[in-house]
LUMMAR-931530 format. One record per atom (N, C-alpha, C): residue number from 1; residue in one letter; chain; atom name; x, y negated, z. Coordinates in pm, 1 decimal. Each point is the difference from the previous one (the first is absolute). Example, Ala and Ser with C-alpha at 12.3 -4.5 7.8 and 13.67 -1.06 7.14 Angstrom:
2
(r 1; 'a'; 'A'; 'N'; (1319.0; 569.0; 780.0))
(r 1; 'a'; 'A'; 'CA'; (-89.0; -119.0; 0.0))
(r 1; 'a'; 'A'; 'C'; (90.0; -120.0; 0.0))
(r 2; 's'; 'A'; 'N'; (-35.0; -105.0; -72.0))
(r 2; 's'; 'A'; 'CA'; (82.0; -119.0; 6.0))
(r 2; 's'; 'A'; 'C'; (-77.0; -109.0; 73.0))
END
This chain:
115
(r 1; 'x'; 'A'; 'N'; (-2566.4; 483.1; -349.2))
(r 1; 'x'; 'A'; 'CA'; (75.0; -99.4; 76.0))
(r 1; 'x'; 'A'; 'C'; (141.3; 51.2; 24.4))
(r 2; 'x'; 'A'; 'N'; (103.9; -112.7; -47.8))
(r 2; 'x'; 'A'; 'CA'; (147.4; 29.0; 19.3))
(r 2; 'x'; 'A'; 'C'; (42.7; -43.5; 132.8))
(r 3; 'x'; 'A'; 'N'; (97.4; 50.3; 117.0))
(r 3; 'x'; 'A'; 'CA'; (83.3; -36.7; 117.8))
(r 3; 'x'; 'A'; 'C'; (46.6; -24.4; -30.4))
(r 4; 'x'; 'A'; 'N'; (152.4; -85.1; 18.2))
(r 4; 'x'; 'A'; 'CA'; (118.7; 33.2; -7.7))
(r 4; 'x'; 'A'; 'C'; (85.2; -59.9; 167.9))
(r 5; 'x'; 'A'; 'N'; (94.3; 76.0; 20.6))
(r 5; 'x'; 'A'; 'CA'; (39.7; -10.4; 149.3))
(r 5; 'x'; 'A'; 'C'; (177.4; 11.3; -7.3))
(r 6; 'x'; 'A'; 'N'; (55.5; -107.2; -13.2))
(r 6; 'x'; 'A'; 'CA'; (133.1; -12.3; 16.1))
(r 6; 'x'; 'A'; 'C'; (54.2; 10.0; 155.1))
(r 7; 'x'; 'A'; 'N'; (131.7; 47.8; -41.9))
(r 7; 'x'; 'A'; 'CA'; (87.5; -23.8; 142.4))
(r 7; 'x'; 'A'; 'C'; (109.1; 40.7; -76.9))
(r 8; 'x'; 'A'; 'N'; (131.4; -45.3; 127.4))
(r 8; 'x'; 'A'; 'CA'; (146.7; 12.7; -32.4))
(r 8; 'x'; 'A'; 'C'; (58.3; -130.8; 11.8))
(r 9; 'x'; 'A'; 'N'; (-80.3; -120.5; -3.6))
(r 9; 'x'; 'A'; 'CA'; (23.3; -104.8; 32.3))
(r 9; 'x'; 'A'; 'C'; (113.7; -32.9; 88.0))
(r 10; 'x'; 'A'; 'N'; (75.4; -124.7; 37.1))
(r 10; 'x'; 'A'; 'CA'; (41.4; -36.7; 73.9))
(r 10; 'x'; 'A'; 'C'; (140.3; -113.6; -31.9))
(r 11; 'x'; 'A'; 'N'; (75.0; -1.2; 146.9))
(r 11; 'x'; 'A'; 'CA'; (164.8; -75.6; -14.6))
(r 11; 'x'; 'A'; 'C'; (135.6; 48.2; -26.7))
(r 12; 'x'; 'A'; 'N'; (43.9; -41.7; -97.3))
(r 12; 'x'; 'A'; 'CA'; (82.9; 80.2; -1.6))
(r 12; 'x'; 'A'; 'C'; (130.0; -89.0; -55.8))
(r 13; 'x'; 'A'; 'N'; (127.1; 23.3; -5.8))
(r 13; 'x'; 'A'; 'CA'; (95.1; -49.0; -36.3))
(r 13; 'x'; 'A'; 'C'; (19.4; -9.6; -144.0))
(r 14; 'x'; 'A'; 'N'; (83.2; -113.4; -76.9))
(r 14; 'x'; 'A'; 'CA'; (57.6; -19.2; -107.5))
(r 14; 'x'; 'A'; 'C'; (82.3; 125.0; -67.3))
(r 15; 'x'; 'A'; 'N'; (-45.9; 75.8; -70.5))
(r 15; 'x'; 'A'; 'CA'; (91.3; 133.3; -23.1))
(r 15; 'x'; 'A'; 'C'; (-91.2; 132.2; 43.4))
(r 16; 'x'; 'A'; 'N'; (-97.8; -47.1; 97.0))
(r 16; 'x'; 'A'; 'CA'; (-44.5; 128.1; 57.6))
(r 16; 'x'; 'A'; 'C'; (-50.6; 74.2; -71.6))
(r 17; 'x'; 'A'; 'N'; (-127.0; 93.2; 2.5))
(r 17; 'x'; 'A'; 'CA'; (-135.8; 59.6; -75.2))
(r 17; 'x'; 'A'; 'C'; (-87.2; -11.4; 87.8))
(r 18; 'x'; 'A'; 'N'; (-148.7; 74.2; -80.4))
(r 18; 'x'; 'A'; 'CA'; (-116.7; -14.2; 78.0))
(r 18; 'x'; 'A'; 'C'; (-56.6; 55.5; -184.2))
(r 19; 'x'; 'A'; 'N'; (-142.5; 108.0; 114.7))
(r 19; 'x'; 'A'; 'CA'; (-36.6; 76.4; -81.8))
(r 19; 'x'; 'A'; 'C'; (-162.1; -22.3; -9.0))
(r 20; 'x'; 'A'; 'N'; (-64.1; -53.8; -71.8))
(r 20; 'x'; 'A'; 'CA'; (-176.8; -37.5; 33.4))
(r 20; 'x'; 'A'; 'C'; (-72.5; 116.7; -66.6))
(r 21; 'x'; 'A'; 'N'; (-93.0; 42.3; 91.1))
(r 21; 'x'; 'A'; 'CA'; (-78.0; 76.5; -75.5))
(r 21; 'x'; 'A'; 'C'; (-172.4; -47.0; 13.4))
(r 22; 'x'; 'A'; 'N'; (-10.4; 70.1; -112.1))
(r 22; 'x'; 'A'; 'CA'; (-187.7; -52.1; -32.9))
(r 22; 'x'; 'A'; 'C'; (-32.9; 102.3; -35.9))
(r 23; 'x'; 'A'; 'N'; (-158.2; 66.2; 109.8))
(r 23; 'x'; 'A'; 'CA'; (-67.8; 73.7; -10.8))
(r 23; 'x'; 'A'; 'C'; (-129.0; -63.6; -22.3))
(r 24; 'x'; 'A'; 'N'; (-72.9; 102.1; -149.3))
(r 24; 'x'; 'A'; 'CA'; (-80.8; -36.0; -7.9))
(r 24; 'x'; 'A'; 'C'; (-140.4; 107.5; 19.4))
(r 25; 'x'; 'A'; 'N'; (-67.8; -33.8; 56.2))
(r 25; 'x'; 'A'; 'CA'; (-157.2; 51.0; 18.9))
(r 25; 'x'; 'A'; 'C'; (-122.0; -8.7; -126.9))
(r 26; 'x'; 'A'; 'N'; (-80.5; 49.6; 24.7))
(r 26; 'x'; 'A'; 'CA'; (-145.3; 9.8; -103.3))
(r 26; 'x'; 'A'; 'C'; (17.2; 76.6; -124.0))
(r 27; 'x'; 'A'; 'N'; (-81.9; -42.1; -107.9))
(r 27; 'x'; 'A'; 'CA'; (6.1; 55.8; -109.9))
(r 27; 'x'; 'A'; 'C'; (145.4; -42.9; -83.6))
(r 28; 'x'; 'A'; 'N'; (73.9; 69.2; 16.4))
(r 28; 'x'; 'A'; 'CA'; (164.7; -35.7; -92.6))
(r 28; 'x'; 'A'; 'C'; (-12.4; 72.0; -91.8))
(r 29; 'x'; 'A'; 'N'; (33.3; -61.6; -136.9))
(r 29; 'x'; 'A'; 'CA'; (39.5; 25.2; -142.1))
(r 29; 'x'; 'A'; 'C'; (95.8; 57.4; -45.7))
(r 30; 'x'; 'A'; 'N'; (50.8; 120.2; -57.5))
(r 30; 'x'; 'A'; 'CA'; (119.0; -6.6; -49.9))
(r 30; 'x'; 'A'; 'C'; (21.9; -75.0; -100.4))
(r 31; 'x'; 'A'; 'N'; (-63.5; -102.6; -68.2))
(r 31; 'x'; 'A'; 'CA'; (41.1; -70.1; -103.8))
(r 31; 'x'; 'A'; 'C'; (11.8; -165.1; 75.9))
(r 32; 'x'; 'A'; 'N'; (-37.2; -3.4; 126.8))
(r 32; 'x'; 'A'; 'CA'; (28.1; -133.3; 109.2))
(r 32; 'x'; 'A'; 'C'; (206.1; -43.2; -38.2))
(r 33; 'x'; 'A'; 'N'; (-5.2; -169.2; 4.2))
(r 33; 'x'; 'A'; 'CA'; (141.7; -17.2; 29.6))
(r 33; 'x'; 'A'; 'C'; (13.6; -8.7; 117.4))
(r 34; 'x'; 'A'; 'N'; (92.0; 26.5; 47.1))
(r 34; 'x'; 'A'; 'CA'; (66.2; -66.3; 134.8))
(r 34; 'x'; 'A'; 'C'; (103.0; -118.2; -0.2))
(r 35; 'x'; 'A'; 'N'; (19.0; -70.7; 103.5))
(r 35; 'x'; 'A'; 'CA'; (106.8; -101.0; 39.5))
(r 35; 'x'; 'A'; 'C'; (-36.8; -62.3; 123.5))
(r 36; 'x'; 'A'; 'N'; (132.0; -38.8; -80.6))
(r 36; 'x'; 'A'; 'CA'; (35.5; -126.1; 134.7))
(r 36; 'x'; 'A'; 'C'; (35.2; -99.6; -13.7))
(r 37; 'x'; 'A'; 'N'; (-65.0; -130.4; 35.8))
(r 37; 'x'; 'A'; 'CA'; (57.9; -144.4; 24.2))
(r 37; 'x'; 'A'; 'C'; (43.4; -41.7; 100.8))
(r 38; 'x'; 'A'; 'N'; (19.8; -117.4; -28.9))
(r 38; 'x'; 'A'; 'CA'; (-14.7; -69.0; 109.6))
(r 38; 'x'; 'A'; 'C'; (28.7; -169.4; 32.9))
(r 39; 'x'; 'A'; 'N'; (-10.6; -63.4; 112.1))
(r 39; 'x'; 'A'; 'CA'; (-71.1; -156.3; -15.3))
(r 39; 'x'; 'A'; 'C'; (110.8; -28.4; 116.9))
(r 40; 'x'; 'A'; 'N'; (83.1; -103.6; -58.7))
(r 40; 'x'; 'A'; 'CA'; (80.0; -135.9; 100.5))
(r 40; 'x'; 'A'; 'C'; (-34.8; -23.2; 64.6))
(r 41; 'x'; 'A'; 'N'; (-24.7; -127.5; 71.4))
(r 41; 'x'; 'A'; 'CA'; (-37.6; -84.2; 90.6))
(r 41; 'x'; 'A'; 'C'; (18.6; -114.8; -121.5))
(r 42; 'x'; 'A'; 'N'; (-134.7; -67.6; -34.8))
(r 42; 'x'; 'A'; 'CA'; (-8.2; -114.4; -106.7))
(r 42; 'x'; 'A'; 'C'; (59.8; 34.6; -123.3))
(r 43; 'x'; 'A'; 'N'; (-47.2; 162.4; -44.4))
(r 43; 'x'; 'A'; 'CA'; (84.4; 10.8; -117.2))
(r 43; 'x'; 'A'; 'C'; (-160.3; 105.7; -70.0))
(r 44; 'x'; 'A'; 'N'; (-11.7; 13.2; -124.0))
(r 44; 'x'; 'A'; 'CA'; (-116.6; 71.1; -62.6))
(r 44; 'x'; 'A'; 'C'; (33.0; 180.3; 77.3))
(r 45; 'x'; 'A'; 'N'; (-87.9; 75.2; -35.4))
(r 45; 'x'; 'A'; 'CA'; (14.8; 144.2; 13.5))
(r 45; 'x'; 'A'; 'C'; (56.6; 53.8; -145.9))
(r 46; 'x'; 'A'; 'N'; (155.3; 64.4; 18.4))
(r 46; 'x'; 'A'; 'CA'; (54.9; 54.1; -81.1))
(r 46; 'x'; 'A'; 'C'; (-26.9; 169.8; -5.4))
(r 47; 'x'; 'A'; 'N'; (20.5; 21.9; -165.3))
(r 47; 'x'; 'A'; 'CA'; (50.9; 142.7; -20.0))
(r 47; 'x'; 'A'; 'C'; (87.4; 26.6; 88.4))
(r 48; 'x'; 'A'; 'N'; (41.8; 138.9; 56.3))
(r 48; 'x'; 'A'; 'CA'; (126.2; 46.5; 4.4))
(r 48; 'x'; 'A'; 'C'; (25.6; 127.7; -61.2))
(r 49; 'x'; 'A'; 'N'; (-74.0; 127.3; -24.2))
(r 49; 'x'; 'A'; 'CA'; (-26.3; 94.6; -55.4))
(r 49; 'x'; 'A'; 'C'; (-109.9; 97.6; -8.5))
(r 50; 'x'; 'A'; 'N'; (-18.6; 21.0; -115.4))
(r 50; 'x'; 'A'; 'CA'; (-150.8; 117.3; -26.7))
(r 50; 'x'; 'A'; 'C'; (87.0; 143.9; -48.3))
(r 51; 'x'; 'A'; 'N'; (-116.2; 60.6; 9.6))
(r 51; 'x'; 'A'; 'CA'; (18.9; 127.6; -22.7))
(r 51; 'x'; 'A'; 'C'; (-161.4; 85.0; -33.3))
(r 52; 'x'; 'A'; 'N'; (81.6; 54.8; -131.5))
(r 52; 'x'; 'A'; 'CA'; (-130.2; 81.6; -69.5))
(r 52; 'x'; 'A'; 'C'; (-26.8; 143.3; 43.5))
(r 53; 'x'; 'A'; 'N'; (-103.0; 75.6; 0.3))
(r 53; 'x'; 'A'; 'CA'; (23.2; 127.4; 19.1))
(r 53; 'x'; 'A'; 'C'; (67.3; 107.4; -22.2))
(r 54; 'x'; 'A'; 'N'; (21.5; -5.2; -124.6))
(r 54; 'x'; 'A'; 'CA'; (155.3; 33.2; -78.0))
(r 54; 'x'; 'A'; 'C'; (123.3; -9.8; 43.8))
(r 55; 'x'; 'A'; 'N'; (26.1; -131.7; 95.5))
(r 55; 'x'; 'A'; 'CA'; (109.0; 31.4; 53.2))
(r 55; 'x'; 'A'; 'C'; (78.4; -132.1; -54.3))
(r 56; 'x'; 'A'; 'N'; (-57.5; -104.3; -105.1))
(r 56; 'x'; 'A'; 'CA'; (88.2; -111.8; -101.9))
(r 56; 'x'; 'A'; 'C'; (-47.2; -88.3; 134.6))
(r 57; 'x'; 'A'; 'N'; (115.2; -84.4; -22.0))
(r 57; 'x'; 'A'; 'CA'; (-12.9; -99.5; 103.8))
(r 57; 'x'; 'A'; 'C'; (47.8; -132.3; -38.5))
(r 58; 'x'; 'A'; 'N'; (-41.0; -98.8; 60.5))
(r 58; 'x'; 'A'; 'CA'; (46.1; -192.7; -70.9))
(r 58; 'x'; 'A'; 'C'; (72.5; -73.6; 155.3))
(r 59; 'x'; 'A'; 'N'; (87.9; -29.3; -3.1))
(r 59; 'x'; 'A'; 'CA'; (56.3; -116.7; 55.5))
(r 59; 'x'; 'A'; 'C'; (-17.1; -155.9; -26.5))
(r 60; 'x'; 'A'; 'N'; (27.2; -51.8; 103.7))
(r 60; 'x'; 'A'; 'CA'; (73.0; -131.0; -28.7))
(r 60; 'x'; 'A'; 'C'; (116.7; -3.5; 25.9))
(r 61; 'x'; 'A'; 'N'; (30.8; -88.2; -105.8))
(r 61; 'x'; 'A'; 'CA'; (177.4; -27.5; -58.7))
(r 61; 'x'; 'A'; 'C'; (84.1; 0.0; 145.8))
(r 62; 'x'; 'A'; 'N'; (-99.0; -109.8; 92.0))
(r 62; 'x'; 'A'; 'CA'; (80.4; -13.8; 183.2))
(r 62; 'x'; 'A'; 'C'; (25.9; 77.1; 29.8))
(r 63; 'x'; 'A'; 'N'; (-66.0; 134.6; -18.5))
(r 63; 'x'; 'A'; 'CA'; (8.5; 144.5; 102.4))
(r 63; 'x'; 'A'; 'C'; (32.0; 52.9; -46.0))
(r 64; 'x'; 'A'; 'N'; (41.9; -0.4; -154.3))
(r 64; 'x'; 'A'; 'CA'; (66.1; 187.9; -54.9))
(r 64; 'x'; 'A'; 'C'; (94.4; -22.9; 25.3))
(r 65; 'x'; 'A'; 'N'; (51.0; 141.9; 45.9))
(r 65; 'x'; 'A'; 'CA'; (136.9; 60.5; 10.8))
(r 65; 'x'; 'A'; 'C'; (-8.7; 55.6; 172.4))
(r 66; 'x'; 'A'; 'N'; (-67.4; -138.4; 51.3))
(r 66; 'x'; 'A'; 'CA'; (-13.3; 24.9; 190.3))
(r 66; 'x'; 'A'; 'C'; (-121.6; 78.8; 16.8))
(r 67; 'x'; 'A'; 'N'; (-94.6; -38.3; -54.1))
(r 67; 'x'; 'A'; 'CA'; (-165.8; 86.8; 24.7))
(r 67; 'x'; 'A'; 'C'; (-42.0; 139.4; -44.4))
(r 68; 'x'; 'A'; 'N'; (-23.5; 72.3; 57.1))
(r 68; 'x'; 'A'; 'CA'; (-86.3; 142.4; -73.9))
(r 68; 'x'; 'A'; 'C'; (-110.4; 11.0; 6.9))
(r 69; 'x'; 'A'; 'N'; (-123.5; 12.9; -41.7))
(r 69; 'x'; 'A'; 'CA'; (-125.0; 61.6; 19.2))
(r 69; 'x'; 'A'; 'C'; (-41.6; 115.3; -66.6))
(r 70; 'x'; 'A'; 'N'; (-40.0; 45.7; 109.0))
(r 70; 'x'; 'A'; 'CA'; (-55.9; 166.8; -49.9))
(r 70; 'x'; 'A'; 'C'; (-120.5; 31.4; 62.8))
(r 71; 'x'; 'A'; 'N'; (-50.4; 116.2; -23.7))
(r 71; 'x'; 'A'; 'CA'; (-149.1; -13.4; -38.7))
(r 71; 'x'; 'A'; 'C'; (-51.5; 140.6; 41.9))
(r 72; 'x'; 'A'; 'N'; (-79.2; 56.9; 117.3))
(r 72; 'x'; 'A'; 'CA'; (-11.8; 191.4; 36.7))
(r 72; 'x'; 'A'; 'C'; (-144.8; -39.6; -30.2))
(r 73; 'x'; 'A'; 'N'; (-46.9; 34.7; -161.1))
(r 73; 'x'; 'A'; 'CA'; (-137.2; 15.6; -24.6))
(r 73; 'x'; 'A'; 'C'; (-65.4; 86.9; 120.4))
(r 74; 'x'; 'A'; 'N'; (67.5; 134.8; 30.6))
(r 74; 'x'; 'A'; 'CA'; (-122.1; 107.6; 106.6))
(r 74; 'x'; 'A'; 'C'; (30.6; -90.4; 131.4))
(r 75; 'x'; 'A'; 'N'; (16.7; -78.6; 33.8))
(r 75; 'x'; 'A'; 'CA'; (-8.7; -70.8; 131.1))
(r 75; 'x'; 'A'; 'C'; (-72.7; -164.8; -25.3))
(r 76; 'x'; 'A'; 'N'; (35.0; -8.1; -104.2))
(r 76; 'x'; 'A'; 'CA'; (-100.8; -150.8; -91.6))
(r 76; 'x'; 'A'; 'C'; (89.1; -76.1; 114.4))
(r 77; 'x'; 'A'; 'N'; (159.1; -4.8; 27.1))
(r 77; 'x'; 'A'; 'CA'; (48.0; -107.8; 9.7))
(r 77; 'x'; 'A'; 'C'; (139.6; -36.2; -72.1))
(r 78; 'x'; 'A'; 'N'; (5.9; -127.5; 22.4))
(r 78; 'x'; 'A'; 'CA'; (125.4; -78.4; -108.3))
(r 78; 'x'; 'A'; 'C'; (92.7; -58.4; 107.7))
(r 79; 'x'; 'A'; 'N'; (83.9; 12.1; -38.7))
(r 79; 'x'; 'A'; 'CA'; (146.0; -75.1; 89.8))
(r 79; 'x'; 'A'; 'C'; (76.8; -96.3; -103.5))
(r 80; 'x'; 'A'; 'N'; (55.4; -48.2; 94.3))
(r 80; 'x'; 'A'; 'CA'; (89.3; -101.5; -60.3))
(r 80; 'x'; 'A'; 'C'; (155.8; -0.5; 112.9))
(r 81; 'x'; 'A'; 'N'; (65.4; 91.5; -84.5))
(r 81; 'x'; 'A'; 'CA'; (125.5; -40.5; 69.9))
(r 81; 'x'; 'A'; 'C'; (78.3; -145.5; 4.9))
(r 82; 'x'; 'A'; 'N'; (40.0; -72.5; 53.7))
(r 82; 'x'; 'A'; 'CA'; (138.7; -136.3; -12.0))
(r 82; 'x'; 'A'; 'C'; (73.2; 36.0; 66.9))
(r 83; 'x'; 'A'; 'N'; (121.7; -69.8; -102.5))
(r 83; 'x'; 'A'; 'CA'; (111.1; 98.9; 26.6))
(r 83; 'x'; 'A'; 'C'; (101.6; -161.2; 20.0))
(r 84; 'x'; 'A'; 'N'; (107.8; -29.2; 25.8))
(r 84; 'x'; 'A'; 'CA'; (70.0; -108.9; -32.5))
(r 84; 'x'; 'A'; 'C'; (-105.5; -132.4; 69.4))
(r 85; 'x'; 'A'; 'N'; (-42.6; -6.8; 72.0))
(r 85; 'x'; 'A'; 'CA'; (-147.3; -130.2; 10.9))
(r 85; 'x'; 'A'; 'C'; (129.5; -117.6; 11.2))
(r 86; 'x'; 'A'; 'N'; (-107.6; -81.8; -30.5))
(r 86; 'x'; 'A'; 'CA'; (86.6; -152.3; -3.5))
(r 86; 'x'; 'A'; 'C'; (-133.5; -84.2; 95.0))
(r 87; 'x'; 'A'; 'N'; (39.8; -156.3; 38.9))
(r 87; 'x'; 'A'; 'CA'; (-87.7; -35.5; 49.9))
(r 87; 'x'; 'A'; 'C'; (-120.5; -43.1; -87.8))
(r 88; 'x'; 'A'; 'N'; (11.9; -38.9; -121.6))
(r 88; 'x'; 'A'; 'CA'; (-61.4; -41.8; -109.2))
(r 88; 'x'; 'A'; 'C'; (-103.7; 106.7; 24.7))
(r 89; 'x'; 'A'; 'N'; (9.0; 108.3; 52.4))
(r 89; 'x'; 'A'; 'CA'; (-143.5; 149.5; -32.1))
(r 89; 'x'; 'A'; 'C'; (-47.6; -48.5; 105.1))
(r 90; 'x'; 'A'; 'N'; (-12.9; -66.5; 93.7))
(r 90; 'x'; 'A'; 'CA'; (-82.3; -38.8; 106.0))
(r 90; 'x'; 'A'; 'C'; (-110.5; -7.4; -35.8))
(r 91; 'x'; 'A'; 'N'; (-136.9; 50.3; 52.3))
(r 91; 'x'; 'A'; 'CA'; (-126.9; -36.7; -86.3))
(r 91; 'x'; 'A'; 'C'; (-102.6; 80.8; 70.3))
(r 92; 'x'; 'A'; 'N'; (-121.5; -0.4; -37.8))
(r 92; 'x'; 'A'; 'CA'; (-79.3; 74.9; 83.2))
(r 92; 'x'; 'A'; 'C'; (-26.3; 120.4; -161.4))
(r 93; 'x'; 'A'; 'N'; (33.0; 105.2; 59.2))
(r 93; 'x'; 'A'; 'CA'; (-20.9; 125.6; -153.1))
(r 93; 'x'; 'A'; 'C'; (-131.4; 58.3; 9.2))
(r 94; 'x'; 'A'; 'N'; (-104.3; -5.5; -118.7))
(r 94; 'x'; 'A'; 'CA'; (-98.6; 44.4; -24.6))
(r 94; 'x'; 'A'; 'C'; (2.5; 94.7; -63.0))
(r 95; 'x'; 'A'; 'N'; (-72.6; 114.3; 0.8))
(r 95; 'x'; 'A'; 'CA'; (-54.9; 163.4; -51.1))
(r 95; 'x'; 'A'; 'C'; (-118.0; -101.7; -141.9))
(r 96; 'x'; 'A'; 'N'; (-3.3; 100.9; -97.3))
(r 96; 'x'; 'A'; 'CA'; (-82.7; -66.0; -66.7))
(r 96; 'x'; 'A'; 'C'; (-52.0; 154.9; -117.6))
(r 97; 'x'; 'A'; 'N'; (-117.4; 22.6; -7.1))
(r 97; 'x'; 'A'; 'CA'; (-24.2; 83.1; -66.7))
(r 97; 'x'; 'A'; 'C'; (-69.2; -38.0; -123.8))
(r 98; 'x'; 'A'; 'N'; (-11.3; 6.9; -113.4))
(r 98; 'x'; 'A'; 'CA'; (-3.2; -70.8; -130.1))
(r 98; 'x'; 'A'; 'C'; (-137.3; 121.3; -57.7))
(r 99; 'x'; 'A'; 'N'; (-90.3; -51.6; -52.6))
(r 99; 'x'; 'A'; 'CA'; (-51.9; 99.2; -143.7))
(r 99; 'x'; 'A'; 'C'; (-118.6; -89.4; -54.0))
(r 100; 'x'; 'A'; 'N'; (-77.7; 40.4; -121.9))
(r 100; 'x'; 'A'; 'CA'; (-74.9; -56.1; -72.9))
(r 100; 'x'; 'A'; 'C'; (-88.8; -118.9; 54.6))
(r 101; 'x'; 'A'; 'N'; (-86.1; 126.5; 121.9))
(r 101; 'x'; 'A'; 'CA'; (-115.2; -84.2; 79.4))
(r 101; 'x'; 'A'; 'C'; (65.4; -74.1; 154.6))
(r 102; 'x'; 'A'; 'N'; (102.8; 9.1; 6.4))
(r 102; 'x'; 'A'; 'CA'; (-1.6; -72.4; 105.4))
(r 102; 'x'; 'A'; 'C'; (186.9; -46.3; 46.1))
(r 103; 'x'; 'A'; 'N'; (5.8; -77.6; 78.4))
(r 103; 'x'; 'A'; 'CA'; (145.4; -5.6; 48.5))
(r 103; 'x'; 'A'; 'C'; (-13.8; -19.0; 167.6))
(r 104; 'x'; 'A'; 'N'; (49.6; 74.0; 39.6))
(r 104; 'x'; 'A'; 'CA'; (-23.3; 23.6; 149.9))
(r 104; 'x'; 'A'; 'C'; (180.2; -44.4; 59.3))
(r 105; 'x'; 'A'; 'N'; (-51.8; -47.4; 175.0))
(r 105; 'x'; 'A'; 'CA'; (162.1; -42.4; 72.0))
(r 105; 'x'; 'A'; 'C'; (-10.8; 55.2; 115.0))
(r 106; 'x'; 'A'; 'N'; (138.0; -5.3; 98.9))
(r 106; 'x'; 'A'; 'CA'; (-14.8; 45.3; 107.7))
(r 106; 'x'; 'A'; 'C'; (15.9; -132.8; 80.7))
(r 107; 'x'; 'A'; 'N'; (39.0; 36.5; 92.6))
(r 107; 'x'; 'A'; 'CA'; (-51.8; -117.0; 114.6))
(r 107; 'x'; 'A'; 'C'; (197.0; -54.2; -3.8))
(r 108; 'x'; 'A'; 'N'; (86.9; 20.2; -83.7))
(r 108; 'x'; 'A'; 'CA'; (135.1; -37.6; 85.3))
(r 108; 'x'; 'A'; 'C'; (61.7; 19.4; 38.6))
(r 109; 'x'; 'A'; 'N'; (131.6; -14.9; -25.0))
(r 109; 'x'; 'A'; 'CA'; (102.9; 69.6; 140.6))
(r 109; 'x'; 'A'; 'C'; (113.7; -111.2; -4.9))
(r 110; 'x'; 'A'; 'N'; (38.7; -49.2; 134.3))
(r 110; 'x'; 'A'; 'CA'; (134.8; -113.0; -31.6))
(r 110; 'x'; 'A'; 'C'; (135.8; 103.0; -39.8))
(r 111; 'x'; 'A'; 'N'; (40.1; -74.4; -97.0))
(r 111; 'x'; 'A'; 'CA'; (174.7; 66.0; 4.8))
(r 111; 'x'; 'A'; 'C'; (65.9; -198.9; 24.6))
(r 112; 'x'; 'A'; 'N'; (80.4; 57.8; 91.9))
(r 112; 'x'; 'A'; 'CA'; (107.0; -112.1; 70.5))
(r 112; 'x'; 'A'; 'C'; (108.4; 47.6; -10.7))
(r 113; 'x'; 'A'; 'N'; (86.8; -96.8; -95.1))
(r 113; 'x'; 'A'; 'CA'; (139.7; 28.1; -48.9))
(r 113; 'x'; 'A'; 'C'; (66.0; -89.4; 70.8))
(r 114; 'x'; 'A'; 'N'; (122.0; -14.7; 121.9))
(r 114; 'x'; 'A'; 'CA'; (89.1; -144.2; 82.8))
(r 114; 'x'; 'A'; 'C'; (104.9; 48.4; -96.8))
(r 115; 'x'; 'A'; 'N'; (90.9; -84.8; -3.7))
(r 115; 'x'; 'A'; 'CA'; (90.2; -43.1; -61.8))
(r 115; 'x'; 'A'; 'C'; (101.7; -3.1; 112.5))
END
């Protein structure tokens, strides 16, 4: 059985940052993906970035250049830096751990971007 337990959440200004991290619990893989999405208000749950154990990582087109995610295998947690936020990143951001047998989530975290 996979956890996963976000925080870093929150409000923050047009321009600001905010840093989410996801710790994960149970049996973890080093061959597990990590990421992060996340879901609008009346909009589907988007990519925003994965990250392999290796260290290769995927964006969406919205977030590169502003987003980082990185990844402390001996602590089995993943971050997601934003850097530049706009209000458009408003969303509730999900932890998401990826592998063969299963796809596991965390419970959420709001990021609130005002304008």
């Amino acid at each position: 059985q996979v956890q996963l337990v976000e925080s870093g959440g929150g409000l923050v200004q047009a321009g600001g940052s905010l840093r989410l991290s996801c710790a994960a619990s149970g049996i973890i893989f080093s061959s597990d993906t990590m990421g992060w999405y996340r879901q609008a208000p009346g909009k589907q749950r988007e990519l925003v970035a994965t990250i392999l154990t290796g260290g290769s990582t995927t964006y969406a087109d919205s977030v590169k250049g502003r987003f980082t995610i990185s990844r402390d295998n001996a602590k089995n947690t993943v971050y997601l830096q934003m850097d530049s936020l706009k209000p458009e990143d408003t969303a509730v951001y999900y932890c998401n751990l990826k592998r063969l047998t299963g796809n596991y989530w965390g419970q959420g975290t709001q990021v609130t971007v005002s304008s």
